[in-house]
C-alpha positions as CSV (number, residue, x, y, z in Angstrom):
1,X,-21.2,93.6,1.7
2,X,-21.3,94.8,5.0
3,X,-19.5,92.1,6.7
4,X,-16.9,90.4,4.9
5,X,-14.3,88.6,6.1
6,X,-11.2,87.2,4.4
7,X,-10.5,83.6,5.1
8,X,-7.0,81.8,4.0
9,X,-7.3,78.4,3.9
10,X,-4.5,75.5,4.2
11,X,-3.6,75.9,0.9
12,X,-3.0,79.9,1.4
13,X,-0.9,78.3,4.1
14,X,0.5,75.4,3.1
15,X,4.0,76.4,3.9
16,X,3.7,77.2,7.4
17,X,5.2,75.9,10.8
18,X,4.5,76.0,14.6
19,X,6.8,77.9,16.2
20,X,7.1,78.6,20.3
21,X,8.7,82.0,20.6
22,X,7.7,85.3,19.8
23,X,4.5,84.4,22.3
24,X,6.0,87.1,25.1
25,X,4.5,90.2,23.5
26,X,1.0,88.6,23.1
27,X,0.7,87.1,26.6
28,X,1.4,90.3,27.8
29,X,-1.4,92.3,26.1
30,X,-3.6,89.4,27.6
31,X,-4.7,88.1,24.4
32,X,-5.5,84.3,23.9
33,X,-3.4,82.5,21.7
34,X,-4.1,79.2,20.7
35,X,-2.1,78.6,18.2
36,X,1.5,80.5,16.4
37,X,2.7,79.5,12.9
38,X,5.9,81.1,10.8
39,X,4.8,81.6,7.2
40,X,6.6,82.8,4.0
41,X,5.8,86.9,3.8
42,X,2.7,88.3,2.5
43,X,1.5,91.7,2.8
44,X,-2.2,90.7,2.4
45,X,-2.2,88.5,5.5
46,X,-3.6,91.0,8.3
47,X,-4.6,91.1,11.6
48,X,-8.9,90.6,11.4
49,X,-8.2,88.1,8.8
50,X,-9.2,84.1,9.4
51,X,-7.5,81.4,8.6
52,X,-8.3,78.0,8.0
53,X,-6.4,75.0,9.6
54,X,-6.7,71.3,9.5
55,X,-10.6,72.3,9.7
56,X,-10.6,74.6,12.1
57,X,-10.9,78.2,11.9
58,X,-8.8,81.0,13.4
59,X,-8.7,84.7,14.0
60,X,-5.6,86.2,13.4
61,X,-4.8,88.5,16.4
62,X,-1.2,89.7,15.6
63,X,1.3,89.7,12.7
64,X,4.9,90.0,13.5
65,X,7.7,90.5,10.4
66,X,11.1,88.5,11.2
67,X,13.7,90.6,10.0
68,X,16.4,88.2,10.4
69,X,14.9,85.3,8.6
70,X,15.3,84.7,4.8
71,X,13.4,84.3,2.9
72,X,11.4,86.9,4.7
73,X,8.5,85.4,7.2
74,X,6.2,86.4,9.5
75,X,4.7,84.9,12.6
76,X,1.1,84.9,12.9
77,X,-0.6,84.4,15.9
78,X,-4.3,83.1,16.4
79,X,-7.3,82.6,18.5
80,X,-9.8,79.4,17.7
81,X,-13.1,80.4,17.0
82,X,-15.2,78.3,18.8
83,X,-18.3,76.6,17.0
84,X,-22.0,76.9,19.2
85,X,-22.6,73.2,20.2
86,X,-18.9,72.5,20.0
């Protein structure tokens, strides 16, 4: 396939958590962010990928590594995809 996409749904992320920091370096690159969660590590989780949540789907711009948590997380940070119509 030409075009494929990998999508992690709630349950891929079940574990995650809003979090408020870590927004700095992504405001000032000019992305959008709509929305930053902290989920357990996984080196499969990329930026490209979508995710899934409560519905609504995501791209995932940027994947940061906290060192200093444990166990080991990562913050991911997203842009909605919005739906024509929507």
């Amino acid at each position: 396939m030409a075009d494929q996409k990998k999508k992690w749904s709630d349950s891929v992320i079940r574990n995650a958590r809003s979090v408020s920091g870590g927004i700095y370096e992504a405001m000032t690159a000019k992305m959008q962010i709509d929305r930053l969660i902290r989920v357990p590590f996984r080196e499969d989780i990329t930026t490209g990928h979508y995710a899934v949540i409560a519905g609504q789907t995501y791209k995932i711009l940027q994947v940061q590594t906290i060192a200093d948590c444990r166990p080991k997380s990562m913050d991911i940070s997203m842009q909605k995809i919005r739906q024509r119509g929507r």
